[in-house]
N, C-alpha and C positions, 0 to 999 in steps of 0.2 A: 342576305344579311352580311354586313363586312363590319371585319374585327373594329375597335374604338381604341385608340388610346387613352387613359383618364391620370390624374394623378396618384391611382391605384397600381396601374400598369396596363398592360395589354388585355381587353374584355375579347375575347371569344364567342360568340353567341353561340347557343347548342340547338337542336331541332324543336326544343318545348318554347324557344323565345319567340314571340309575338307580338307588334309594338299594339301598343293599348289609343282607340280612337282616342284620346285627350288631346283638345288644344288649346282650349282657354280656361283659364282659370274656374274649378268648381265643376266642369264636366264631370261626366260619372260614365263607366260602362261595368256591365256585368258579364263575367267570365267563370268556364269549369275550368278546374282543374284535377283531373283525377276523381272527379263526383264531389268535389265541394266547390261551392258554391261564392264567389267572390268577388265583391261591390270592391269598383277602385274608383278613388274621387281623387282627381287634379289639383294640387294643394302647392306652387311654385313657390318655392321662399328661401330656403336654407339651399338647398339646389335649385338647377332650371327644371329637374323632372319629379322633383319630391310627389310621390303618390301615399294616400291616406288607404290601405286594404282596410276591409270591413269584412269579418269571416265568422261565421256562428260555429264553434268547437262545441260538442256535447251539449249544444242547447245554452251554450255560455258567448255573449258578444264579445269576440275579440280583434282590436285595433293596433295594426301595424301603421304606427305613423311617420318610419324616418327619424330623420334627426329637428324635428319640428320642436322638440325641447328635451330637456333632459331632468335630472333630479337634482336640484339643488341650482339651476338656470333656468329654470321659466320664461323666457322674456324671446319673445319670437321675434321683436326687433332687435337682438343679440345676432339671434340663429340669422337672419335676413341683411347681416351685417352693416346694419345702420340703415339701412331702404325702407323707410317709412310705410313706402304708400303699398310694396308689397308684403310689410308687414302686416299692416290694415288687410289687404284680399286676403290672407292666411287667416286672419281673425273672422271675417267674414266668413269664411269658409267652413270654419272650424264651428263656429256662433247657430249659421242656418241650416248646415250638411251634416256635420261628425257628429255635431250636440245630441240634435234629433231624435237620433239613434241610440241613447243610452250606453253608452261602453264600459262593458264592466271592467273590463281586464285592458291595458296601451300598453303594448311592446315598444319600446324607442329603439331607436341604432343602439342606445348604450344601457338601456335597465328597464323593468318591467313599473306596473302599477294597478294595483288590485281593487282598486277603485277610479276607473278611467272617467268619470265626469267631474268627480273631486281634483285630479291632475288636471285637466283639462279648460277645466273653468279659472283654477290655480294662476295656469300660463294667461290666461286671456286676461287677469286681473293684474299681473304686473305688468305685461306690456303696457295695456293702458296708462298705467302710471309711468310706464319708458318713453311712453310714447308723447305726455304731458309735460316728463322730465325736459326732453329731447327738444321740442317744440317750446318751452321756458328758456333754456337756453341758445337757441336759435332766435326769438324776440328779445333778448335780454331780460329775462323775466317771468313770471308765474302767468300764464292765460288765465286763469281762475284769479288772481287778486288784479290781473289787469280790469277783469270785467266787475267783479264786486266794488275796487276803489279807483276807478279811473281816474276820480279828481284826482284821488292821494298820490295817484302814481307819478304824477310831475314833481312831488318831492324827494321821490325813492331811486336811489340807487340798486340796481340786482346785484347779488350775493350769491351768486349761483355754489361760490365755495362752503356755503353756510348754508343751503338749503333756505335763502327768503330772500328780505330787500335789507335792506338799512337807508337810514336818513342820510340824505347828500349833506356835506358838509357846508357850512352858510359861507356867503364867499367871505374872505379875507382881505383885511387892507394889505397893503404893502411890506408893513411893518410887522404885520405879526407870522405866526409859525403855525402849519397846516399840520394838527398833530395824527398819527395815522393809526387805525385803531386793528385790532387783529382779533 
């Protein structure tokens, strides 16, 4: 094993480090440590090695997820720094593997939660709507009133500043004054 540099500083590995079989997204292996027992699922998003541990404390499921979200940021296309489509695998991940499992108790890198599928499910509901956001303004416009009013939408201007559309302004003769509305 040879030291890493990261933008923490110099990692040192010790004799307990052991690189974990994961290599595509959603793997799982199980490992002892010291007699306990511990599920690690490949979860790549906020980092390239983010792992999800899964450990049974006193008969209580407890989930170490990283910095996969925090309290009061939910949004895993935050954490994923705009990268859609690996926000999506982390949702997916999170959706078929972490869910599953019931987690009573989520350790984040930065704060606990004592009701781990309430957080959990939390993050996967605004993403979605980051993700909606994100993708509305990427088409210029809402995917959801694009499909509901597609006739209409040939008269709508997006307003992504205002959260909708607004009505294109009718064209103008020459003579008159394009008034601008805020």
């Amino acid at each position: 094993m040879v030291p890493t540099l990261n933008h923490y500083g110099i990692w040192v590995p010790c004799a307990i480090d052991q690189p974990l079989p994961l290599v595509r997204p959603g793997d799982t292996t199980r490992f002892n440590l010291d007699g306990l027992d511990i599920q690690a699922i490949f979860a790549p998003g906020h980092s390239f090695d983010t792992v999800v541990y899964v450990l049974n404390l006193a008969g209580r499921r407890v989930f170490l997820t990283g910095d996969i979200g925090f309290h009061g940021n939910n949004n895993i296309l935050n954490r994923c720094c705009g990268d859609a489509p690996k926000a999506r695998a982390v949702m997916k991940i999170l959706r078929e593997q972490v869910l599953p499992l019931k987690p009573e108790f989520v350790l984040t890198g930065h704060d606990e939660h004592t009701n781990g599928v309430a957080f959990l499910e939390a993050i996967l509901r605004t993403t979605e709507e980051a993700l909606h956001q994100a993708e509305a303004r990427r088409i210029g416009g809402c995917t959801k009133c694009r499909s509901v009013f597609k006739a209409a939408i040939r008269d709508c201007d997006p307003a992504p500043a205002f959260g909708g559309h607004r009505r294109r302004p009718r064209k103008l003769k020459r003579n008159q004054q394009r008034q601008v509305h805020f």
